[in-house]
C-alpha positions in Angstrom: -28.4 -34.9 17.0 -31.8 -33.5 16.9 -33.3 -32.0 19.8 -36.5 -30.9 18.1 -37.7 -30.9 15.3 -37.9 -27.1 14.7 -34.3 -27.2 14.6 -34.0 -23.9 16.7 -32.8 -25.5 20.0 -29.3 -25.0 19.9 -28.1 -28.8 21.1 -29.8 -29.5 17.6 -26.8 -30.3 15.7 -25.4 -31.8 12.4 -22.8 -31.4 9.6 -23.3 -30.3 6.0 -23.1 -33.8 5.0 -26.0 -34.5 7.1 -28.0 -31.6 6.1 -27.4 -32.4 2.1 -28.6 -36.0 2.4 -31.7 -34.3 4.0 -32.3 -32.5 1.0 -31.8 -35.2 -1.6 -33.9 -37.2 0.4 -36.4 -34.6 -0.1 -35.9 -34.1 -3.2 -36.8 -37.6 -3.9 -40.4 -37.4 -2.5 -42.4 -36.1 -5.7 -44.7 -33.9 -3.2 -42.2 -32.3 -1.7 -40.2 -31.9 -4.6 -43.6 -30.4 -6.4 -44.4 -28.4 -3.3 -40.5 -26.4 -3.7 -40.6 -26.1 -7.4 -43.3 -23.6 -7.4 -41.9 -20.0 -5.9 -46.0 -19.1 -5.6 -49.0 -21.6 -5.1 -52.6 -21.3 -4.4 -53.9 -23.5 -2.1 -57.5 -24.9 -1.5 -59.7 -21.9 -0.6 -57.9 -19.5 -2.9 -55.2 -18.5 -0.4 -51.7 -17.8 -2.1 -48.5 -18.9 -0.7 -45.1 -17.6 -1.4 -42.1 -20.2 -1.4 -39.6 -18.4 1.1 -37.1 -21.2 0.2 -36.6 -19.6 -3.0 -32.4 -18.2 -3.4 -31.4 -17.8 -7.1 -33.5 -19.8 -9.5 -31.1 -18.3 -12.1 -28.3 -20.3 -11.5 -30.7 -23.4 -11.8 -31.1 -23.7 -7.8 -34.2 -24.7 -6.1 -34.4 -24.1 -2.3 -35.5 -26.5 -0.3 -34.5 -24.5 3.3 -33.5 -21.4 3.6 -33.1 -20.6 7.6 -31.0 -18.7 10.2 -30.2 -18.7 14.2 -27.8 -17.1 15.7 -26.0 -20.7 16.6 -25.9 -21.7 12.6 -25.8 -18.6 11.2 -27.2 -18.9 7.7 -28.1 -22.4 6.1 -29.6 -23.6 2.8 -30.6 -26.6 1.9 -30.7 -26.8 -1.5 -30.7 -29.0 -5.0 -28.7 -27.8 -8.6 -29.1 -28.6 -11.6 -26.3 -27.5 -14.5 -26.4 -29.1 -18.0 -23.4 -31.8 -19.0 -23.6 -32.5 -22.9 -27.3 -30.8 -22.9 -28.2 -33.2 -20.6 -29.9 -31.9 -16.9 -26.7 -33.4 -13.5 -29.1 -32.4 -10.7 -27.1 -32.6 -7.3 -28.0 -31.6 -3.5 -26.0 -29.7 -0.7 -26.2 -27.7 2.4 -24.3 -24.3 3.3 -24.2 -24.3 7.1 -23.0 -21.6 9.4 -22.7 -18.6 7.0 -22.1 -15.3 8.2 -24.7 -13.6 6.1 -26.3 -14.2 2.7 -23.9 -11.9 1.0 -21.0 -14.6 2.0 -23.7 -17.5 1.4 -24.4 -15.7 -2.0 -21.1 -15.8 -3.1 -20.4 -19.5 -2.2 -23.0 -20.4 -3.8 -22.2 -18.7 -7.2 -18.3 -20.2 -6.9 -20.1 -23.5 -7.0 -22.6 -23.5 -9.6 -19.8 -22.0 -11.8 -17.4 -24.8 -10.2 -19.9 -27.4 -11.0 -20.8 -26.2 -14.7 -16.6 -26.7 -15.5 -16.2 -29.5 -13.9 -19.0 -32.2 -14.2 -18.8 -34.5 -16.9 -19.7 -37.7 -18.1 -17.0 -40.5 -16.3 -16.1 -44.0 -17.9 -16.2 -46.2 -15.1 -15.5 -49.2 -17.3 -14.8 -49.2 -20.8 -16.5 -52.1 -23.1 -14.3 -55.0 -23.2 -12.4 -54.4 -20.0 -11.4 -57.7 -18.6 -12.4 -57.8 -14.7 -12.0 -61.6 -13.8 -10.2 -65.0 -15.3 -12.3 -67.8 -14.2 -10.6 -71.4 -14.1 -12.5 -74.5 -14.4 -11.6 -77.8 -12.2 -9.8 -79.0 -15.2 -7.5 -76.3 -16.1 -9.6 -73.9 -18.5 -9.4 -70.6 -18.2 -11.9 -67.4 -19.6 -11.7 -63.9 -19.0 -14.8 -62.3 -17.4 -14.9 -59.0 -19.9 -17.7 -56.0 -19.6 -20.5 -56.1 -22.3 -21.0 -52.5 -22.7 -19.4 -49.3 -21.1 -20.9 -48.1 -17.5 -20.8 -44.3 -17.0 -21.7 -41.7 -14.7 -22.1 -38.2 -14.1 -19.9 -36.0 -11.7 -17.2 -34.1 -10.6 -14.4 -34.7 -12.9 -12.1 -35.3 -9.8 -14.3 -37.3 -8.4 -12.8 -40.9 -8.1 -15.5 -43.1 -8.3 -15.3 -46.6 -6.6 -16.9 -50.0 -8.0 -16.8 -53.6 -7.3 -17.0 -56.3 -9.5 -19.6 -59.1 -8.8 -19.9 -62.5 -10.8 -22.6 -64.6 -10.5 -21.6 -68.3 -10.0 -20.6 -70.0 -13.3 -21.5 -74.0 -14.0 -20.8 -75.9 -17.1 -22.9 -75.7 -19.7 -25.2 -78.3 -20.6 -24.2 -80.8 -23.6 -25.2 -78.9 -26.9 -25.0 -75.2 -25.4 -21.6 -73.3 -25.4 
């Protein structure tokens, strides 16, 4: 629940969950995105301002909040990027409630090293994997098959979920198959 939108009244609340879906969803707004990408800016009258979200760039993380109260402890809001098959997975989070950065430090070290052995590339559905049979009124029967393969990018114990959706099928018209 937000109280205000400082975020230091303490009947401010939320989980990590809520906190990391913040920061993808600023992380998809190309301004705000371009604003946290640069650790040093300069600004309309010459004035230089320093990114304070910045927390290890070297592990390929780019802060989008870096904050503390005494009722969350430390939080960062952040966004990660590691490479799968030379190929940038970029992925968001939240660390809420740290004791101190030394322990948020760590944490975050364990996963960027968790993430760069364990993201891959996931079949979801291998070419020619038969999803549906489709009858007709009369008896006839086809097997609804994919065209191509559909994959993804994540955790490799991630067990990703899909649904199958077929359009409605008529009889061709004479002359077409």
């Amino acid at each position: 629940a937000v109280v205000d939108a400082s975020g230091i009244s303490e009947n401010s609340v939320g989980t990590a969950a809520d906190a990391a879906h913040l920061a993808a969803l600023a992380m998809h707004d190309a301004t705000i995105a371009d604003i946290i990408a640069h650790p040093v800016d300069t600004v309309a009258g010459g004035r230089v301002i320093e990114n304070s979200t910045t927390f290890h760039p070297e592990l390929g993380v780019t802060g989008i909040s870096r904050s503390y109260t005494d009722a969350a402890g430390v939080c960062f809001l952040f966004a990660a990027t590691v490479k799968v098959d030379d190929k940038p997975f970029t992925f968001t989070g939240a660390f809420l409630r740290m004791p101190d950065w030394d322990t948020l430090q760590s944490a975050l070290t364990a996963l960027i090293t968790d993430a760069r052995a364990s993201v891959h590339q996931i079949t979801l559905v291998k070419k020619g994997a038969s999803f549906a049979t489709i009858t007709s009124a009369w008896g006839d029967s086809a097997h609804a098959v994919a065209d191509e393969a559909v994959t993804l990018t994540g955790w490799s114990s991630a067990k990703p979920h899909y649904a199958v959706r077929l359009k409605t099928v008529t009889a061709a018209s004479k002359g077409h198959t």
